[in-house]
Backbone as numpy.savetxt, mean C-alpha at the origin, in Angstrom:
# Nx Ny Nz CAx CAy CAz Cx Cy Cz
-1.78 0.02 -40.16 -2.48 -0.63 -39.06 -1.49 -1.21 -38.05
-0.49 -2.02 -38.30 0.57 -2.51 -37.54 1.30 -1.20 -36.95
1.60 -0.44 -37.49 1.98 0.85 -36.95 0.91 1.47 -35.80
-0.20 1.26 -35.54 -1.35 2.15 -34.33 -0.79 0.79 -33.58
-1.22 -0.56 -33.93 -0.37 -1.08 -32.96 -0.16 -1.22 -32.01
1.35 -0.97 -32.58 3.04 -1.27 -31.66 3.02 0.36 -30.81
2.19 1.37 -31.63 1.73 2.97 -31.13 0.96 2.47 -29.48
0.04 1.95 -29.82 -1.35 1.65 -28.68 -0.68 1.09 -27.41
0.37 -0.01 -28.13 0.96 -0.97 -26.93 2.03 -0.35 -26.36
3.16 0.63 -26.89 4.12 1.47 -26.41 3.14 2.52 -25.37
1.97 3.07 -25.80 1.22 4.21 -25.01 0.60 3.44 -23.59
0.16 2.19 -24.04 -0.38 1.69 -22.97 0.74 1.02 -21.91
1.70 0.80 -22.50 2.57 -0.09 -21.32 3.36 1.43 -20.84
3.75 2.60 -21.23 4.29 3.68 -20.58 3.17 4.28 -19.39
1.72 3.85 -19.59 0.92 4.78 -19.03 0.87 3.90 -17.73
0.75 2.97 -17.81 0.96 1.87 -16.56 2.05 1.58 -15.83
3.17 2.15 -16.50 4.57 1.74 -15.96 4.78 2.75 -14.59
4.17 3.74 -14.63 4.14 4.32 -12.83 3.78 3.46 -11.85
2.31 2.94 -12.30 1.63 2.26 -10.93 3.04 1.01 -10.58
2.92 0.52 -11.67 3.90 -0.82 -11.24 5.15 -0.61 -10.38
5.88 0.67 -11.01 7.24 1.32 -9.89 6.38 1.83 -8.52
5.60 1.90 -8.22 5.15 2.65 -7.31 4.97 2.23 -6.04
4.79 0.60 -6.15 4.59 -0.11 -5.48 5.87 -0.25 -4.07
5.93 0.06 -2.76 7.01 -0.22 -2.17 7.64 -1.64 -2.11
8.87 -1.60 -1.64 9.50 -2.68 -1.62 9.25 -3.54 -0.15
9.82 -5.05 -0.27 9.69 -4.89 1.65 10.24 -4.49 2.25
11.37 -4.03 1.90 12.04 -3.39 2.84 11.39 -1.72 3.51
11.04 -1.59 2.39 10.41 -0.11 2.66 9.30 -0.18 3.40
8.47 -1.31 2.87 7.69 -1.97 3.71 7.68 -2.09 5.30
8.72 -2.27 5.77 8.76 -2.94 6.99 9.77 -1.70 7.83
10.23 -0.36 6.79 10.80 0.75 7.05 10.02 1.16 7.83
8.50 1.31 6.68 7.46 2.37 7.25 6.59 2.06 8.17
6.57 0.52 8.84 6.24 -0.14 9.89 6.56 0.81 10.89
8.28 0.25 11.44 8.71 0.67 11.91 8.68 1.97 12.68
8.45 3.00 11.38 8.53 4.43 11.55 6.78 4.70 12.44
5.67 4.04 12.07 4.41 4.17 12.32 4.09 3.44 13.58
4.97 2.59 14.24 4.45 1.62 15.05 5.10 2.49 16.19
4.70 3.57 16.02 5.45 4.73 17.47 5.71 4.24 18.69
4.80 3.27 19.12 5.82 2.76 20.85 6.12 1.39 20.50
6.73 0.65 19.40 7.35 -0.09 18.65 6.20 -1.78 19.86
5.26 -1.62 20.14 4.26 -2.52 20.32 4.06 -4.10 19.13
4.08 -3.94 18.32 4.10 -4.91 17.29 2.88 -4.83 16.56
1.97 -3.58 17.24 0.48 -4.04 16.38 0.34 -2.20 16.20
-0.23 -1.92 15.41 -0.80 -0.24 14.77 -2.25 0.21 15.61
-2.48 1.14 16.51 -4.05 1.07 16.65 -4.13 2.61 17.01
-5.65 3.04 16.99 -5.56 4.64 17.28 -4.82 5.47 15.68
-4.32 6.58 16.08 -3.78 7.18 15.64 -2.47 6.69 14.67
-2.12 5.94 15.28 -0.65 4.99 14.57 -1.55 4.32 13.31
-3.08 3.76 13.54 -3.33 2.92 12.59 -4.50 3.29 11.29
-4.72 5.05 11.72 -5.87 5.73 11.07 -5.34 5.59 9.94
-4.09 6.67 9.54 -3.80 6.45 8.05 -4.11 5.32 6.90
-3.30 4.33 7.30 -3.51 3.10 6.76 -4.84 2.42 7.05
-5.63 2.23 7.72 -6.65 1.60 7.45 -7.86 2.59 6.44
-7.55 3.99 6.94 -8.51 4.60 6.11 -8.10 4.34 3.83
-6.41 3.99 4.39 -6.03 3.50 2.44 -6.62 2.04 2.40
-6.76 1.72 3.43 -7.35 0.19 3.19 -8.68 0.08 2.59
-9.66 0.73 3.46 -11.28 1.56 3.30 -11.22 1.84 1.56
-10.22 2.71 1.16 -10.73 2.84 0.12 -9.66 2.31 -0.50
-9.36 1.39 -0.94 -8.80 -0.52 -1.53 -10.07 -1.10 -1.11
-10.80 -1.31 -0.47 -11.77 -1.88 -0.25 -11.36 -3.25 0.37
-10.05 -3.05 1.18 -9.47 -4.18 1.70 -10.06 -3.81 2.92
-10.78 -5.23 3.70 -10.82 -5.09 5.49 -9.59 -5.38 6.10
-10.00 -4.60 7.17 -8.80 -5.13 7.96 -9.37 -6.31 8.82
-8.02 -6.67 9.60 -8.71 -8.10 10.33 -9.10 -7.92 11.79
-9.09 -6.87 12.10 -9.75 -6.34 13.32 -10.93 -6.28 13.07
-12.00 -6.79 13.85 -13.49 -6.66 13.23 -14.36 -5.14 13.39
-13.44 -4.32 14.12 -13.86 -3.37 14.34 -12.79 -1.95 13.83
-11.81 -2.64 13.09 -11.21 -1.87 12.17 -10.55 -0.58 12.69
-9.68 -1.23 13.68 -9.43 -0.50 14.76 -7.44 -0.14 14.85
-7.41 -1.62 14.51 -5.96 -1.65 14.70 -5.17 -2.56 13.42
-4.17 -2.92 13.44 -3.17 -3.49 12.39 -2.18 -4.04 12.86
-2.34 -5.88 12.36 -0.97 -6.36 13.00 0.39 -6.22 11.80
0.99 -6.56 12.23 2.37 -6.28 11.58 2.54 -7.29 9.81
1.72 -7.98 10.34 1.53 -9.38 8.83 0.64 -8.51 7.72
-0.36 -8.40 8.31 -1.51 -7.57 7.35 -1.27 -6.33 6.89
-0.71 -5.64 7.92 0.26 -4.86 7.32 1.17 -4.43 6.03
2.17 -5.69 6.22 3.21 -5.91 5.61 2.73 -6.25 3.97
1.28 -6.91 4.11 1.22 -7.93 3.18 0.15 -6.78 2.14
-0.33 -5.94 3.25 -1.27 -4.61 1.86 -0.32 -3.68 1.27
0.62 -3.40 2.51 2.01 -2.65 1.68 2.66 -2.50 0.51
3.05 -4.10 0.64 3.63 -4.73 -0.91 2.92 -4.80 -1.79
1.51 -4.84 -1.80 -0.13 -4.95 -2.83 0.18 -3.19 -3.34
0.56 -2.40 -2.06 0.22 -0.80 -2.95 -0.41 -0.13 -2.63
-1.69 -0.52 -0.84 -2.33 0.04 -0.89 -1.69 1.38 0.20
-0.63 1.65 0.62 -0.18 2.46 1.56 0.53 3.23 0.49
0.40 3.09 -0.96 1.93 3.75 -1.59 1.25 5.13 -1.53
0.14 5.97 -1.29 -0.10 7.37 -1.33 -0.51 7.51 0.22
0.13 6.90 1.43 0.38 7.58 2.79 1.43 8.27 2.83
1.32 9.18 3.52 2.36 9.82 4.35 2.69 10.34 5.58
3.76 9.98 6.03 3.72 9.99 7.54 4.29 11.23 7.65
């Protein structure tokens, strides 16, 4: 019995150990800002801000635009590091 275990808890902490690496850093964070904020404006909207709000949509995070339009650089920064941008790609 002690043996399924230390089995269950080795299977379960390997099966989780992706999501947790997966997560960007801030730096990467504030990389992929950068790279997305195409006329370097300070805020995401249109096209610059579809990707990410549509990973937000399904996080079920709002954005703080009430019309879910655009992205400032804070809110941004701060769903980034949460994980919810880690399957965008620019």
């Amino acid at each position: 019995m002690k043996t399924f275990l230390v089995a269950s808890m080795l299977v379960a902490s390997i099966s989780f150990a992706p999501l947790a690496m997966a997560t960007m850093s801030q730096a990467d964070c504030q990389a992929t800002w950068k790279k997305a904020d195409v006329n370097s404006d300070g805020k995401m909207d249109g096209k610059e801000a579809k990707p990410f709000i549509d990973a937000m949509n399904v996080a079920k995070e709002k954005p703080m635009d009430s019309q879910g339009k655009s992205l400032q650089s804070g809110e941004f920064l701060k769903s980034c590091q949460a994980g919810t941008f880690d399957s965008v790609k620019l």
